[in-house]
C-alpha positions, 0 to 999 in steps of 0.5 A, a space after each residue: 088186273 090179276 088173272 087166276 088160272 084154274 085147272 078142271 079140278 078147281 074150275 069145277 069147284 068154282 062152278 058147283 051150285 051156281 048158274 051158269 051160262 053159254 052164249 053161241 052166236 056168230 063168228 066172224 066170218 058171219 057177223 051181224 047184219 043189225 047192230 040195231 038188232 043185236 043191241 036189243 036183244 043184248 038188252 033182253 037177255 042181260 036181263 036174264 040172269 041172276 047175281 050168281 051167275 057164271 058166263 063162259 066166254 071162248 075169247 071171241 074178240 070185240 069189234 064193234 065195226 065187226 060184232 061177232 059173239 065177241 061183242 056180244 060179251 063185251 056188250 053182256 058186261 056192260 050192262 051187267 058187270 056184277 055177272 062173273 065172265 071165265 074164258 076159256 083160252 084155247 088159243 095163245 092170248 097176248 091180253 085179255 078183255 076187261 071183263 076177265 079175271 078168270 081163266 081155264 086154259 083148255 088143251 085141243 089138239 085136233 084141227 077142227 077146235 069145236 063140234 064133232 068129229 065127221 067120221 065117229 061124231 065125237 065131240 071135239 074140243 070146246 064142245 067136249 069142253 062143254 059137255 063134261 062141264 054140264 055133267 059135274 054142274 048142270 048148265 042153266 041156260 044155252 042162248 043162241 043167237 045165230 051161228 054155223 052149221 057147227 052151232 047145229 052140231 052143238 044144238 043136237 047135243 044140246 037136245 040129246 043132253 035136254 039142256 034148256 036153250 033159248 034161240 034168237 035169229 038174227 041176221 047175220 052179214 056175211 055168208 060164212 066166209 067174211 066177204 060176201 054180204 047176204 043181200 037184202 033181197 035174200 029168203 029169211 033163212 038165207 038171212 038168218 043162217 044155218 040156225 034159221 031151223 030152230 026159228 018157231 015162226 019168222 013173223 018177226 024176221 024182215 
């Protein structure tokens, strides 16, 4: 498959008077706890959106022993492989998924890759990334399905912003690190991670 490879400049031209998206969730150092769970609400939200549709994608890989966002986006395409999927490639990428003909190649020269800046509380790479897209085409929808205490960094922007978002806790498997498993015993927030605050009501949450 061949790859285009957009500069900003032609990236935002791509975008302008379409939909599009952005899909948070949990990395690999938390996981999913439920891929039972996971599936369902894959299937919810590919229901969601429309022909037009543009979904960034930050080059997450696919693991189903070990779903992360990444599996996420791979689930998204198979159930919906009329949607249009770009990557953001910030890292050096030897192949790219199935899904991807659509590359923009983002530059980030500072350590932390994503969020903001602790001392002046700037954004940072992907996150800036993000922000000055919405300010050419404004982003339909930012669906979180869990995520780290930098997915909460991004969610006050997205506030200040007044983006529409929709949350989805999940239960995540490990405790931030990749090793240690949030036992079944554990408080609901414990289960659900840094994002369990944006819950409205945990009825649905064992």
């Amino acid at each position: 498959m061949d790859i285009e490879v957009f500069d900003l400049k032609l990236l935002k031209k791509y975008i302008k008077n379409k939909k599009i998206s952005f899909i948070f969730g949990n990395d690999y150092l938390q996981q999913y706890a439920s891929l039972t769970e996971l599936n369902n609400t894959i299937k919810k939200i590919s229901k969601e959106f429309s022909n037009d549709s543009i979904i960034f994608y930050f080059g997450e890989k696919c693991d189903i022993d070990n779903p992360d966002i990444g599996y996420i986006m791979n689930e998204l395409y198979n159930r919906r492989n009329d949607l249009d999927f770009i990557m953001i490639e910030h890292e050096p990428t030897e192949s790219y998924p199935k899904f991807i003909n659509k590359v923009f190649k983002l530059d980030i020269k500072t350590t932390k890759k994503r969020g903001v800046n602790n001392n002046n509380k700037k954004p940072l790479g992907i996150t800036k990334f993000w922000i000055d897209i919405n300010k050419s085409t404004e982003i339909d929808t930012i669906y979180i399905l869990g995520g780290n205490e930098i997915i909460m960094e991004e969610f006050e922007i997205i506030n200040e912003l007044n983006i529409n978002y929709k949350y989805y806790p999940l239960k995540r498997k490990f405790n931030n690190d990749g090793k240690t498993i949030i036992k079944k015993s554990a408080s609901v927030s414990d289960k659900i991670g840094p994002t369990f605050i944006l819950n409205k009501t945990d009825d649905d949450i064992i």
